[in-house]
C-alpha positions in Angstrom: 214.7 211.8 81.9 217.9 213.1 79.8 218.1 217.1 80.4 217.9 217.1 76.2 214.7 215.4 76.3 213.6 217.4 79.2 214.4 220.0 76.9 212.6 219.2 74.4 209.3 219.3 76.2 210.0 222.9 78.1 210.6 223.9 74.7 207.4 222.6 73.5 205.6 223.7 76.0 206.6 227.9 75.7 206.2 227.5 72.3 201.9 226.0 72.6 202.0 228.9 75.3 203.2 231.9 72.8 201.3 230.3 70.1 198.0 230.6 72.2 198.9 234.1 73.4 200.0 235.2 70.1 196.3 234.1 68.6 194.5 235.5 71.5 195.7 239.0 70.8 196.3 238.8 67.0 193.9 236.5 65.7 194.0 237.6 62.2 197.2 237.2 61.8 197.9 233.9 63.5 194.9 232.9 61.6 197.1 233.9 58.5 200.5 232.6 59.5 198.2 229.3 60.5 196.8 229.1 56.9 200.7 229.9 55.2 201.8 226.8 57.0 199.0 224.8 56.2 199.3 225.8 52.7 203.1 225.0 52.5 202.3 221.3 54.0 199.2 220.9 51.3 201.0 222.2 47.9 200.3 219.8 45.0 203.0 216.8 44.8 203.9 216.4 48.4 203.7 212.9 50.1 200.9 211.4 51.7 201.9 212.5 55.0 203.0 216.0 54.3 198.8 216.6 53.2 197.9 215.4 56.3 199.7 217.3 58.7 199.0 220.1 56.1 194.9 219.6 56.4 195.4 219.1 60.3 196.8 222.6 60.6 194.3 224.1 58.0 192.4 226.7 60.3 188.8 227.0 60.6 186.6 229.8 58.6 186.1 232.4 60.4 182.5 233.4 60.5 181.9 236.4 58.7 179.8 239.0 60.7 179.0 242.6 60.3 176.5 244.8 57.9 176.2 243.2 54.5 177.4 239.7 55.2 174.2 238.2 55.0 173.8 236.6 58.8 170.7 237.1 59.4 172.0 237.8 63.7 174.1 240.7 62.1 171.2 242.8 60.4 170.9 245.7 61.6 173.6 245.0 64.2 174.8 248.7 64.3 171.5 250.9 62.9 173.3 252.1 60.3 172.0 249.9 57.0 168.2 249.4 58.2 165.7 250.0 60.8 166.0 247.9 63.8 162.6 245.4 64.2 160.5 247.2 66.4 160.0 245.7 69.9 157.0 244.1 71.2 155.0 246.5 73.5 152.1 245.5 75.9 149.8 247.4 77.3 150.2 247.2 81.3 146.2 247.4 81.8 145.2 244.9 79.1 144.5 242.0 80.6 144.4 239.4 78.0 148.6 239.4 77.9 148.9 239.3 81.6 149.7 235.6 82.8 
């Protein structure tokens, strides 16, 4: 293998690295800088090609979590916007709930 083409793949290779580091510990703003590039490949009256690597790189949707966003696993997450659901208590003598 040439050293240019050998290169080439070290090159590619940091770069996938950084790119995963970089997203682990900023994920908002990879997920931002993911989306800008996507955009740029996607913009009305490119080729054929350019809106597919475009749609490729479109990131996923984050899910949205957290007090008044609806998810029904995120009610009440924190206490702070309604009463938890009360647990269900059994009586340790009652003998009809024991297996």
């Amino acid at each position: 293998m040439s050293p240019f083409v050998q290169s080439l793949v070290v090159a590619f290779i940091v770069a996938a690295c950084a790119w995963t580091a970089f997203a682990r510990y900023a994920p908002r703003t990879a997920w931002r800088l993911q989306a800008a590039l996507s955009f740029a490949f996607e913009r009305p009256g490119r080729p054929r090609w350019s809106k597919r690597i475009g749609a490729w790189l479109r990131p996923a949707v984050p899910a949205v979590t957290g007090c008044g966003s609806g998810a029904s696993s995120a009610c009440s997450a924190c206490g702070s916007c309604a009463p938890a659901p009360a647990a269900e208590t059994r009586d340790p003598l009652d003998l009809q709930l024991l297996p």
